[in-house]
C-alpha positions as CSV (number, residue, x, y, z in Angstrom):
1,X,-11.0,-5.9,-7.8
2,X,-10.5,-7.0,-11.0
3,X,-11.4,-10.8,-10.8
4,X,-15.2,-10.4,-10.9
5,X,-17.4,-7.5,-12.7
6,X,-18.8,-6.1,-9.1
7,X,-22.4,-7.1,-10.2
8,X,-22.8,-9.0,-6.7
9,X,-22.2,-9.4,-3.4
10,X,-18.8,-10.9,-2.7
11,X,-16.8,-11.5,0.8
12,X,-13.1,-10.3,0.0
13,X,-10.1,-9.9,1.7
14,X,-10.0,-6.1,1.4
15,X,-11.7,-3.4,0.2
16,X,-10.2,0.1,-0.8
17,X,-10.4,2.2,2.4
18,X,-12.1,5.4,0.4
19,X,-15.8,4.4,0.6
20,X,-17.0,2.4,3.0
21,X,-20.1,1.2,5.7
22,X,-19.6,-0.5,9.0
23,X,-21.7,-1.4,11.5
24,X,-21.3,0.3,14.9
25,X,-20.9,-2.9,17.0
26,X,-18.2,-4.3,14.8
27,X,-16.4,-1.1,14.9
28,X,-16.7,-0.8,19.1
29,X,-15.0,-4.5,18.8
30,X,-12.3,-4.0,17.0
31,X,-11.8,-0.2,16.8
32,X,-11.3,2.5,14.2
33,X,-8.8,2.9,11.4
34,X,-5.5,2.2,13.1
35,X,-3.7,6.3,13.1
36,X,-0.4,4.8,13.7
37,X,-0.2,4.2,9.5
38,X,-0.3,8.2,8.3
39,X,-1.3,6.7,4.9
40,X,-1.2,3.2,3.0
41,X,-2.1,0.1,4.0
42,X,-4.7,1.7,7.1
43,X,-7.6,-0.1,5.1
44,X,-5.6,-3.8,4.8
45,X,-4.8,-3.4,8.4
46,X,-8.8,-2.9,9.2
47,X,-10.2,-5.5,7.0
48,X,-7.6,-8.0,8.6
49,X,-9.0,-6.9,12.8
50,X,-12.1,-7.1,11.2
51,X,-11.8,-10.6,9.6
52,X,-9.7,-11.8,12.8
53,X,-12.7,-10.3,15.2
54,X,-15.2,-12.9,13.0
55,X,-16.6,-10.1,10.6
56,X,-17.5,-10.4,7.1
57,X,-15.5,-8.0,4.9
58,X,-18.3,-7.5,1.7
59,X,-18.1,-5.7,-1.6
60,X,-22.0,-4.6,-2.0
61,X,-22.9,-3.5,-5.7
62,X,-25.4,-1.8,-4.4
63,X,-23.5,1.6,-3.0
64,X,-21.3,3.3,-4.9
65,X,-18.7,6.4,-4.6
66,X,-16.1,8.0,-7.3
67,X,-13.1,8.2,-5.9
68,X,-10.1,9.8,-7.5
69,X,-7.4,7.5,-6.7
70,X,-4.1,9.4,-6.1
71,X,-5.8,12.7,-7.2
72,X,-4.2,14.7,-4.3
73,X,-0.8,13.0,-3.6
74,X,0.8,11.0,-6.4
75,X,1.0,13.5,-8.4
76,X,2.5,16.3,-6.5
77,X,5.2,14.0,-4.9
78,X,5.9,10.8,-6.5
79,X,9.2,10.2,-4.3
80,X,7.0,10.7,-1.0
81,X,4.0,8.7,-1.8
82,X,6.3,5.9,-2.6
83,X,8.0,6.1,0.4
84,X,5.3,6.5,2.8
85,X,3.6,3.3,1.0
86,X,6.9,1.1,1.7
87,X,7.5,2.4,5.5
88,X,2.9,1.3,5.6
89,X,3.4,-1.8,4.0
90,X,6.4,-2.5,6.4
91,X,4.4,-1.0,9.3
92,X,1.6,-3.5,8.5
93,X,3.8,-6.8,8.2
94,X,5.6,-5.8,11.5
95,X,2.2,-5.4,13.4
96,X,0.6,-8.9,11.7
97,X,3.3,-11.1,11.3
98,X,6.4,-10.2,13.3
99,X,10.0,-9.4,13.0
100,X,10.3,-12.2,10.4
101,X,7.6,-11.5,8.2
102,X,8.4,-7.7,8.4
103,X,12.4,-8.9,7.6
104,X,11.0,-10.4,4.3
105,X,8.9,-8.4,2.9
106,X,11.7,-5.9,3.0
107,X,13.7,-8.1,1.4
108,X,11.4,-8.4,-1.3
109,X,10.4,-4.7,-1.6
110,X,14.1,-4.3,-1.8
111,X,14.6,-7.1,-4.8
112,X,12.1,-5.8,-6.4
113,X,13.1,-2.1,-6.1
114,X,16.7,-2.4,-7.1
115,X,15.4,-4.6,-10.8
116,X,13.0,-2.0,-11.0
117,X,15.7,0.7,-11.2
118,X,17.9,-1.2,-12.8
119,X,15.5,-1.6,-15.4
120,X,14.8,2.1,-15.5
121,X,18.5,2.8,-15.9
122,X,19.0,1.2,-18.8
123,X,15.2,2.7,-20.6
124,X,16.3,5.8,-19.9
125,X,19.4,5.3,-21.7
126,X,18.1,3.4,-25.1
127,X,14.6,5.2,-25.1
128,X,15.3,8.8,-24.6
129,X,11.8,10.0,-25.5
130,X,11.0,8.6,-22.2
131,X,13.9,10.6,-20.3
132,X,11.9,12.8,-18.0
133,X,9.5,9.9,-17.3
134,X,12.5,7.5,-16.3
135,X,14.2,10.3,-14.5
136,X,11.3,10.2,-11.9
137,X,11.0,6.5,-11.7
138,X,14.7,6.4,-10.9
139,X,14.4,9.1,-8.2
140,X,11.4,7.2,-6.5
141,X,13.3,3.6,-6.5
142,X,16.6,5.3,-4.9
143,X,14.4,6.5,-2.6
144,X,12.7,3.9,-1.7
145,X,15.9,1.9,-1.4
146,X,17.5,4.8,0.9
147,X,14.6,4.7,3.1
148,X,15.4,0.6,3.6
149,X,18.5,1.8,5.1
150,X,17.5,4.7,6.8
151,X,17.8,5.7,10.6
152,X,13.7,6.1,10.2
153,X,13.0,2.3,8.7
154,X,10.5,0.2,10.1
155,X,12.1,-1.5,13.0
156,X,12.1,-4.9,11.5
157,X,15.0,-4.2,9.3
């Protein structure tokens, strides 16, 4: 969160699923980490049954936990990750706003993925100190924009 310092205790939308505390009756009314998202978007999905169900979602400055963001995954498989995020961000819009909300976001994931590659196309060919780096970007947005099209997409599409 990087709109305030974290030197208080602030209600948010969502908070990073890697550390958190919950009380037991909140989490007998609305339930546990949804295991239909493998990974991704699990913790927005939460925070939003938990919010709908009347809960406070709060940052506390008072608890803390180090947690090595993409430590495990990212950098092993760059072309997974980013897929697996897209089909959990789609998963989520489905699930909380429907066939239409689900349709545009992934028309949006897929603007956004096709300037991103463009835009890596052309780096990779007027900055080649950057080759190898631009080489995986481009793998990771064809990827993601197969996986729009694919027999596995998010029903939505």
């Amino acid at each position: 969160m990087f709109y305030f310092k974290g030197d208080r205790v602030l209600d948010v939308d969502v908070l990073v699923g890697c550390f958190w505390m919950a009380r037991r009756e909140a989490i007998n009314e609305f339930g546990l980490l949804d295991e239909g998202f493998f990974m991704y978007a699990e913790d927005v999905d939460w925070c939003k049954r938990c919010r709908d169900a009347g809960w406070r979602v709060v940052f506390f400055p008072g608890a803390q936990a180090v947690h090595y963001r993409g430590g495990s995954s990212s950098k092993q498989d760059p072309v997974w990750v980013a897929v697996t995020q897209q089909r959990s961000i789609l998963r989520y819009w489905q699930k909380h706003h429907g066939d239409i909300g689900c349709f545009s976001m992934a028309c949006l994931i897929f603007i956004h993925k096709a300037i991103r590659l463009a835009a890596a196309s052309v780096s990779r060919l007027v900055r080649p100190s950057r080759r190898k780096e631009n080489g995986i970007r481009i793998r990771v947005f064809r990827a993601c924009l197969r996986s729009l099209f694919s027999k596995n997409r998010i029903e939505c599409i």
